[in-house]
C-alpha positions, 0 to 999 in steps of 0.5 A: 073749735080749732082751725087748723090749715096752713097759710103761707103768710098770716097777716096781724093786724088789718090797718094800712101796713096789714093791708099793703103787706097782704096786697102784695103777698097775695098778688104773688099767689100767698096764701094769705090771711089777715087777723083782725081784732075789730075792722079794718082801719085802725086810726086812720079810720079817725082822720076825714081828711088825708092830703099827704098820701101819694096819689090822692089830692084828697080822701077819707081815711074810712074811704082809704081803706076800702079801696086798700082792702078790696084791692087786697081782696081781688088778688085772694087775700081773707080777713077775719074781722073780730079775730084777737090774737092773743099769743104766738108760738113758733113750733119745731117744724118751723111754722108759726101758730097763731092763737086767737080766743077760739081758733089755732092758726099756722102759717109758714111767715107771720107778718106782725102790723097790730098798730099803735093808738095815740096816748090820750089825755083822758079829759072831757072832750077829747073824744068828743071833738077827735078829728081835725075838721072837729078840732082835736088832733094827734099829728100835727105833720098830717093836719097843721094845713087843717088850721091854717090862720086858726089859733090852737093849742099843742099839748106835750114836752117831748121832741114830737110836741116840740118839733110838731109846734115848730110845724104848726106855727107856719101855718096857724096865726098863734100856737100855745104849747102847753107842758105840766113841768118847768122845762121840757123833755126834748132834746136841747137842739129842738128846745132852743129852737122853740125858745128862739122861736117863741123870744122873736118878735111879734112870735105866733108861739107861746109857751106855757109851763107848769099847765095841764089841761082840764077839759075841751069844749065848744059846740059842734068843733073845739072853741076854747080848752080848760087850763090850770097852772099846777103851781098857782092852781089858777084855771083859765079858759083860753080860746082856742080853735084846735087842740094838737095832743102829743104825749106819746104812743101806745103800741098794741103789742101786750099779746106779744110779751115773751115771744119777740122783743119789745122796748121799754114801751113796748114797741117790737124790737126788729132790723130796720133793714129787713124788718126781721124780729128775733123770732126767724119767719115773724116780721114786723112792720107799721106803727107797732116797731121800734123807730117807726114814722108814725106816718100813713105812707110809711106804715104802707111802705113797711108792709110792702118791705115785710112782704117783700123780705118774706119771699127771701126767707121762705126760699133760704131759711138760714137768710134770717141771721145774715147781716144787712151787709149792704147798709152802711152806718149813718156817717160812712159814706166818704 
């Protein structure tokens, strides 16, 4: 059965940005609904803890985002849980239509925040102990106060596992940060930096190249991590209180392939200005564009900038090609 009314602003995607996009769209009297494909959340439905988000010492990331979709909700905004889009089409009039399994959709601007999920290592106990306050993490900027005075390990070679170790060790007593090759794939700035860091004396970082690791295990929280040096095939059970994994994110965008433009990695390609895709009336905003932070408060405040634009493009369609001519170049100003 196709549905086929027209809404001002559908919303892709139910995590922190969706939710502070349809807050704000739907406080200005839109339209508006939220497409879900599971329930609202997204990842943050993994973390029990969350200190670093304005205006809370500390909350739940389920209790989060039941705050943020009920505040949606009092101004009008609907969510459809279970709801998978699975392709978009712009149409001759303008509209957008959103196609899920069993339902057309169309709406006048569409707000694209499907998310991203953390790139996993797919090794015994990884999921088991997924959560910080069980000792499995995938952002060392939102839990490395969580292991203060611990021991952990951090997995990865690129600039975040490299960057995210550097911020690990000013608070936890010994970081080992692990990588499968013999050097890494950061840039040379931030590898000379862990370099310095790990020759220092009495350094709280170890680096080891050449190590995978096999499994993670413990009882009840992360008690010590499985590793093998590729090279020697030794394997190793090393001690440990929490494992930091950074190898990557993995957009939720393959539904989207063909109709705006992705990188390599599939994030969406759009101005960082304005947030505007190359498809006129589609935004894109949270963890799922090109150059996002990957942070809670962030993610938020991309829906509330897609918001915000839309109104521009729903009374001047033609706004859509026009240059952010107000932002300047990193390095102009004199």
């Amino acid at each position: 059965m196709s549905e086929k009314k027209k809404y001002d602003c559908i919303i892709v995607g139910a995590g922190p940005s969706g939710l502070a996009a349809a807050l704000y769209t739907a406080r200005d009297r839109l339209d508006t609904l939220i497409l879900e494909k599971f329930m609202p959340g997204g990842q943050i439905n993994n973390t029990d803890r969350i200190e670093n988000y304005p205006g809370f010492e500390n909350i739940g990331g389920p209790d989060l985002i039941m705050k943020m979709m009920a505040q949606a909700q009092s101004f009008g905004a609907q969510i459809k849980n279970g709801a998978e889009v699975t392709s978009l089409k712009k149409l001759d009039d303008g509209d957008i239509q959103v196609n899920c399994d069993d339902d057309e959709y169309i709406a006048k601007v569409v707000i694209l925040a499907p998310g991203s999920d953390y790139r996993k290592l797919g090794i015994p106990g990884e999921d088991e102990f997924r959560n910080a306050g069980a000792g499995v993490s995938y952002c060392g900027t939102c839990d490395a106060p969580f292991f203060k005075g611990k021991e952990v390990i951090a997995v990865g070679g690129g600039n975040t596992a490299v960057e995210d170790a550097l911020h690990l060790c000013k608070f936890a007593n010994k970081v080992t940060l692990i990588h499968r090759r013999d050097e890494f794939r950061a840039t040379r700035v931030l590898v000379e930096e862990a370099l310095a860091k790990a020759n220092e004396p009495d350094s709280n970082l170890v680096i080891k190249y050449s190590t995978i690791p096999l499994a993670i295990e413990g009882r009840d929280r992360v008690q010590s991590i499985k590793l093998k040096n590729v090279k020697t095939e030794d394997v190793e059970d090393y001690p440990c209180d929490g494992v930091f994994i950074f190898i990557g994110m993995v957009p939720n965008t393959d539904f989207l392939k063909g109709f705006v433009d992705l990188t390599e990695h599939g994030f969406i390609k759009c101005d960082g200005a304005y947030l505007r895709t190359k498809i006129p009336g589609v935004f894109a905003a949270g963890d799922c564009r090109v150059a996002a932070a990957m942070q809670l408060a962030t993610a938020t405040g991309d829906g509330v900038i897609a918001a915000m634009m839309l109104k521009q493009y729903l009374r001047d369609p033609n706004w859509w090609t026009e240059d952010a001519s107000d932002i300047l170049p990193p390095g102009s100003l004199k």
